[in-house]
C-alpha positions in Angstrom: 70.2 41.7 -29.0 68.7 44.7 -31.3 68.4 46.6 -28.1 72.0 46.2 -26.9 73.8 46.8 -30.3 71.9 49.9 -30.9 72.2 51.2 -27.4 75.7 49.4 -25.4 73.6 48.4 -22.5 71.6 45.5 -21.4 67.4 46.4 -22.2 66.7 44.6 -18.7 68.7 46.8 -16.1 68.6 45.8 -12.3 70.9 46.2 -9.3 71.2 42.4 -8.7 70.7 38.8 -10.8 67.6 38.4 -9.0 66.5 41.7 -10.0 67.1 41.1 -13.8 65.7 37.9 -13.9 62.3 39.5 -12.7 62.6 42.0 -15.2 62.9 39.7 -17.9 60.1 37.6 -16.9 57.5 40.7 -16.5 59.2 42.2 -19.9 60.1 45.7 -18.2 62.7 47.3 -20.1 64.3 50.2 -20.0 63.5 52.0 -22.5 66.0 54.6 -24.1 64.4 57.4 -25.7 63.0 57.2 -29.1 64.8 60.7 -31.7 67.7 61.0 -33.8 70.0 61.6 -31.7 73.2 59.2 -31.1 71.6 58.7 -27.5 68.5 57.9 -28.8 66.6 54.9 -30.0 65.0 55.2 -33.6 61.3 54.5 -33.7 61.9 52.0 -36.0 64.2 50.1 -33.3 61.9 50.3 -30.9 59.0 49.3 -33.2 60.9 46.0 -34.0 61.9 45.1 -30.4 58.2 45.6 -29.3 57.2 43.2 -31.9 59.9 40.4 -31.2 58.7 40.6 -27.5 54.9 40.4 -27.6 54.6 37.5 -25.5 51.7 36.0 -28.1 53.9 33.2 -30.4 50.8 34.4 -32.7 50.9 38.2 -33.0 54.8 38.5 -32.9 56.5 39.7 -35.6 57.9 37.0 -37.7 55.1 34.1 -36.9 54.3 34.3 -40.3 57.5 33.7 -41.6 60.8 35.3 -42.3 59.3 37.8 -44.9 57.3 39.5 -42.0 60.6 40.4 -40.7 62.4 41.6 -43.7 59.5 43.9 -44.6 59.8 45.8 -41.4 61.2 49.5 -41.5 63.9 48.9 -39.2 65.5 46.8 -42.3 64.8 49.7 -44.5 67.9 49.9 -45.7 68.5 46.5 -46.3 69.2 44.8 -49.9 68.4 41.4 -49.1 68.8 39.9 -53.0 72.2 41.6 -52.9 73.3 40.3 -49.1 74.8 37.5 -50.0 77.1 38.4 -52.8 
C-alpha cells in the first residue's frame, strides 16, 4: 500500500491477471526511481517497502514488534505521542 500511495500505480505491473499474480509471488516490482523529485520514490520509501517484503517472517521489519516500525526513517516525521490527540 506504501508503494501505491506514494507512487498512483500498482508496485506489481503486468499486461494480464496471470501476469501479476506471478509477479507477486516471485516479488518483482517495478520499481520507480529513488530522488526527490515528485516522480520519484524517496529512499526512505523504498527502504521501508524492502523491509515489509523480505520474504523471512524473521528479518522483516516489524517482527520485533511495532517499535521496529515506528523507528524507521520513512516515519521521520511522525509524532507518534501526539497522533492521537
Amino acid at each position: 500500500m506504501i508503494y501505491e500511495f506514494s507512487t498512483g500505480v500498482s508496485p506489481f505491473g503486468g499486461e494480464s491477471v496471470k501476469e501479476i499474480e506471478e509477479n507477486i509471488r516471485n516479488h518483482r516490482i517495478e520499481w520507480i526511481p529513488v530522488g526527490n523529485g515528485p516522480e520519484q520514490m524517496t529512499p526512505e520509501t523504498r527502504d521501508i517497502i524492502e523491509k515489509f517484503l523480505e520474504r523471512d517472517p524473521r528479518k522483516r521489519l516489524g517482527f520485533h514488534g511495532a517499535a521496529e516500525i515506528k523507528e524507521h526513517p520513512f516515519f521521520k516525521e511522525i509524532d507518534w505521542k501526539s497522533l492521537k490527540s
